[in-house]
N, C-alpha and C positions, 0 to 999 in steps of 0.2 A: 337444572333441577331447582326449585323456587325450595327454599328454606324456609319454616317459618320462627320468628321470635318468641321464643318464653321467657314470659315474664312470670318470676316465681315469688311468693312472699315471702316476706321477711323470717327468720328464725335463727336472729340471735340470740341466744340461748341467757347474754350476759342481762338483756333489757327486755325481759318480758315484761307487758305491761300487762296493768289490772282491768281485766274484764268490764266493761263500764254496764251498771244495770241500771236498763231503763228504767224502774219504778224510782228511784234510787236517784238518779243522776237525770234524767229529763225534765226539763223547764216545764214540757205541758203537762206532768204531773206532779207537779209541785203541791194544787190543792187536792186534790186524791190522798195524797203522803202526807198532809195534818189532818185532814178529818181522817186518817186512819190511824195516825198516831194518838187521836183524841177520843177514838170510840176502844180501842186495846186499855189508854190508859183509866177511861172510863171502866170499862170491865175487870181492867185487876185492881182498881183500888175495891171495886164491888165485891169482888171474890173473897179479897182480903179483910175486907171486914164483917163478910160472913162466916169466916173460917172461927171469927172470935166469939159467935156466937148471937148475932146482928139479923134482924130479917133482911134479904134479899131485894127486896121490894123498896123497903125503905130505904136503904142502901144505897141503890143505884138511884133514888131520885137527892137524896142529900150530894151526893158527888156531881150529878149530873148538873145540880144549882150550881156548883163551884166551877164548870170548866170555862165560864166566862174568866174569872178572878185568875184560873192557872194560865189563860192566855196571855189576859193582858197584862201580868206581871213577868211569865217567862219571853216573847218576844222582844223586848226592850232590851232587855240581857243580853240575848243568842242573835239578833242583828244589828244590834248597835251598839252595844259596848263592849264586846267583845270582839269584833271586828275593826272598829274606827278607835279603841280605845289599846285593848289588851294584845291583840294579833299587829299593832304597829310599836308596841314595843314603849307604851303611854302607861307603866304600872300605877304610879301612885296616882294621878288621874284617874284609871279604871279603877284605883283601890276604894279612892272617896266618893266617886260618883254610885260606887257597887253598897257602902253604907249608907248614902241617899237614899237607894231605891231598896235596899231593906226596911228602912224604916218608913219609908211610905208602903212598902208589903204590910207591915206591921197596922198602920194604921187602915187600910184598904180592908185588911182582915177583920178587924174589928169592927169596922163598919158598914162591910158587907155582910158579916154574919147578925148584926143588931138589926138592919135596915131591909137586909133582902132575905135572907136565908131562913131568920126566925119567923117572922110575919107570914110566908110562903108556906113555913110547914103548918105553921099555926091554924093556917086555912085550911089545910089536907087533916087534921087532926091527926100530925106526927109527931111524937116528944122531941125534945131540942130542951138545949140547957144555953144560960145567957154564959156561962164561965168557960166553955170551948175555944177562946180566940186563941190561948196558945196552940190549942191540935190543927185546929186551921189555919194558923200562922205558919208551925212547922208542913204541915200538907203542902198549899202551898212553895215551902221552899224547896221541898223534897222534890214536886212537881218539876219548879223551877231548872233545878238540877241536873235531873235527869235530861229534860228537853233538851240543855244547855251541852249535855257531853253528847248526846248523836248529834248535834248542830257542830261539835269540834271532830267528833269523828269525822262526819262528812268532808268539812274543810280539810281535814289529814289525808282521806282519800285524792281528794283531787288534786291536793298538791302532790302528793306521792306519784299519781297518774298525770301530771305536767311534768315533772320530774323528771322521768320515766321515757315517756313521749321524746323532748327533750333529748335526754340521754340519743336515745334509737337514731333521731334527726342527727345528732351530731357524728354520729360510727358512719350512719347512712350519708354523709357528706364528707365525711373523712374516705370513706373505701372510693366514692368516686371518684373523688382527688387522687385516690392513690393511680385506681385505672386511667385518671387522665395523662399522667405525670410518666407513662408507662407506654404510651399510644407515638409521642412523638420519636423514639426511639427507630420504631420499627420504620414507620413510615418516611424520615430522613435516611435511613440506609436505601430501603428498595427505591426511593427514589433518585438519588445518588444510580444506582445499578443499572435501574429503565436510561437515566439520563445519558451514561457511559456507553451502552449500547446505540444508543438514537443516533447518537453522534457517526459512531462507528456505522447507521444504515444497515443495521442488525435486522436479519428476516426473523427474528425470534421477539421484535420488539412489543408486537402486537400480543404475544401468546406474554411474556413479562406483565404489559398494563393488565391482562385479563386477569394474573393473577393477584396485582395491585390491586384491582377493581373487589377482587374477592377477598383481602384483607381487608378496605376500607370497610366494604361492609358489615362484615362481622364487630370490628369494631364499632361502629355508628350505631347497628340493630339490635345484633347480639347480646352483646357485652353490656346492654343497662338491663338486661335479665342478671338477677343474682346468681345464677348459675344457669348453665349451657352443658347443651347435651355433649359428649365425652368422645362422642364420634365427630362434631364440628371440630371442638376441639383441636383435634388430631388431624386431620383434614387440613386445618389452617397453618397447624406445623410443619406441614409436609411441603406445602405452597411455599412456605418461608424459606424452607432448606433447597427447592427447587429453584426460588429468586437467586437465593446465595451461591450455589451450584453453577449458573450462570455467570456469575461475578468472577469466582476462582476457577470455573472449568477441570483440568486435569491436575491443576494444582493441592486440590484438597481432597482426602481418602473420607468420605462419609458412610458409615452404616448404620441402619435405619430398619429397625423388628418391633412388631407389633404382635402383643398375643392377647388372645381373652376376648369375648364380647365386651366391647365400647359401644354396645347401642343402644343400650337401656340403661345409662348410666349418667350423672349428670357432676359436673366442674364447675368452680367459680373460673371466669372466664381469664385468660392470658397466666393465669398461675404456670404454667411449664413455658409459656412462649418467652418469659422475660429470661429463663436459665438458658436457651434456646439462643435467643439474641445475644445473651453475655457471653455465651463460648462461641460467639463467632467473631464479635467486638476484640473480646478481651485474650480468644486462643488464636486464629486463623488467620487474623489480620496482623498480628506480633510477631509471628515467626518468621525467618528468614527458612528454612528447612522444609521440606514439604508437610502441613500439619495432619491429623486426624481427627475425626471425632466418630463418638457411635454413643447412638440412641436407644432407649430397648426402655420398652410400652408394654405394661401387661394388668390385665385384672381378670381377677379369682376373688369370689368370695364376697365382692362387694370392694374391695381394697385396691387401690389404684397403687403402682409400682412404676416411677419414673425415675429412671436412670441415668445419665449423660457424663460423657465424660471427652473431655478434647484435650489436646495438647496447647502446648503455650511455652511461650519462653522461658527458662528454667531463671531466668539473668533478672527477669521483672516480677515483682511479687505485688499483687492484689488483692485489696483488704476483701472482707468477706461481705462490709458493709456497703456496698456501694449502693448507689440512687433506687437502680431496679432489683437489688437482691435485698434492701431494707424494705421495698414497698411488699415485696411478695410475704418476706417474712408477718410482715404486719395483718396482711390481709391472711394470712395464716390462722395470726392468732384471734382475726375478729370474727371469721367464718369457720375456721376446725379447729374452737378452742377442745384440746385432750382426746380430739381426733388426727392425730396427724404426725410424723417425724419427720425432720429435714436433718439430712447431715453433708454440708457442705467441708470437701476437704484439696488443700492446694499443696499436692505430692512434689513439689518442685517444677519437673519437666511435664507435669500433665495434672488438671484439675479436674476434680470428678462434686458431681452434685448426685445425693438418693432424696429421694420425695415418697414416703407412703402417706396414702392420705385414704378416711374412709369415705366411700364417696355415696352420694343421695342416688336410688335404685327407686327406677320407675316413674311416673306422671302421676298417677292419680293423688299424692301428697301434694301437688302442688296446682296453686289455678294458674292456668293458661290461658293467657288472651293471645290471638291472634294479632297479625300487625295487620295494617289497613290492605286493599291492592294496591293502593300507590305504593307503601312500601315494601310489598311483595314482590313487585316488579321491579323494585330497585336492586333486590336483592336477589337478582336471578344469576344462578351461575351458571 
């Protein structure tokens, strides 16, 4: 039967990044975003100085003479000195250069209201007074200002959203390490096992590789989906206990129950397979006495119920941290943070692991890319 690989996105819960909006963050709307920033601020200063009692009319053509002056004095601020001066950490630099260019606001003011602004209304036969340069000094700075804090907001968003980004890349390279560091375990045992029987001209050898052939892939395909359906899962555990089965024969008592629909449910991938691997590692291969183990798989509810418990040498004791039960833990907390309990407990003569975990129910929350046919056919069991 040809499996196919889901791949599901991301939803770490700890690294949601910020929604990027195009009007907002796209380069080819960059000019769009000032001339709409300069026709709004046109309109409220308009507003605002009708509210005081000002014709309309006259209004919007006096502010409209200034949005030259609010330009070319607020851009010099909000891309160059605060960028190349203030955001590098250059204060007193950005403090004196920010008192230059107030004082040439100052005098800009003064002689774009003598030079351009009175003569223009004069022509329109609109009143204008020569004593204004402070109101248009402060317009101006106000203007300034303003421009200058959505120019820093901005900057904060996107460094918030590299940040962010950032972060997600670094969890999203941390868990692959974890699954990598988790991969050569399995695959140095079963093949140790295949190898023992070759030897021996075992008629079971061929039916061993096939199911070798069916962990690699899972591994290879599977497992770079963030999660995998709950039935592969289980399936692959099963293979594993049937390699191992093979290895000890009649020597080891294994039980092995499964209850609940596993088929609409979905895992982050090798989570039960690493507790799976340690209680054969660290219980079956330890004891001189015949060992046991048993498995018991159940979901109700949406909540997965993993159980195991093996025996082990009562004489050798086993931190709880080891290489594959720290990885698991971790990818615990990166994937079901405050969804999930582990309670690992070592009784002496027998070590028992419980796992609830709430597990992701259904496909349609998640996009699914198919894998190609090449690796469709790689993956044919």
């Amino acid at each position: 039967m040809k499996s196919n690989c889901y791949i599901v996105e991301s939803k770490l819960s700890a690294v949601n990044t910020i929604k990027t909006n195009e009007f907002i963050f796209s380069p080819t709307r960059r000019v769009l975003r000032h001339v709409s920033f300069w026709l709004l601020w046109l309109f409220g200063w308009t507003c605002f100085l009708s509210l005081i009692g000002s014709n309309f009319t006259d209004n919007f053509i006096r502010i409209a003479l200034w949005i030259p002056v609010f330009i070319i004095f607020s851009y010099p601020v909000s891309y160059m000195a605060i960028p190349k001066l203030l955001l590098k950490g250059k204060y007193l630099v950005f403090l004196g250069a920010l008192i230059c260019w107030l004082t040439v606001g100052w005098f800009l003011s003064v002689w774009f209201l003598k030079h351009i602004s009175a003569p223009v209304l004069d022509k329109m036969n609109m009143p204008h007074g020569d004593d204004y340069a402070w109101q248009c000094f402060l317009c101006v700075m106000t203007t300034a200002a303003c421009f200058t804090s959505l120019s820093l907001g901005k900057q904060w968003l996107l460094k918030q959203k590299e940040f962010l980004q950032a972060q997600q890349e670094k969890i999203t390279a941390e868990l692959q390490l974890l699954k990598a560091q988790v991969h050569p375990h399995f695959l140095f045992n079963t093949l140790n096992n295949i190898y023992s029987f070759s030897l021996d001209g075992s008629p079971k050898t061929p039916e061993l590789i096939l199911k070798l052939s069916s962990l690699l892939s899972y591994m290879l395909y599977d497992c770079k989906a963030e999660e995998v359906r709950l039935e592969k899962e289980v399936e692959i555990m099963k293979n594993y206990i049937d390699l191992e089965k093979e290895r000890y024969g009649d020597k080891i008592d294994i039980s092995w129950n499964v209850e609940g629909d596993i088929k609409d449910n979905f895992i982050s991938p090798l989570l039960m397979l690493a507790f799976l691997e340690n209680a054969f590692k660290h219980g079956a291969s330890e004891q001189i006495e015949k060992p046991w183990m048993g498995v018991d798989i159940s979901v109700a509810n949406g909540i997965l119920k993993f159980k195991i418990a093996n025996s082990k040498n009562e004489y050798i004791s086993h931190s709880n941290d080891g290489i594959g039960i720290n990885n698991v833990k971790k990818r615990l907390e990166f994937l079901y943070p405050g969804k999930y309990e582990l309670k690992i407990n070592d009784e002496g003569d027998f070590f028992a692991v419980s796992l609830m975990v709430k597990l992701s129910a259904g496909i349609s929350a998640y996009k699914i890319l198919h894998v190609s046919p090449v690796a469709a056919q790689t993956i044919t069991a």
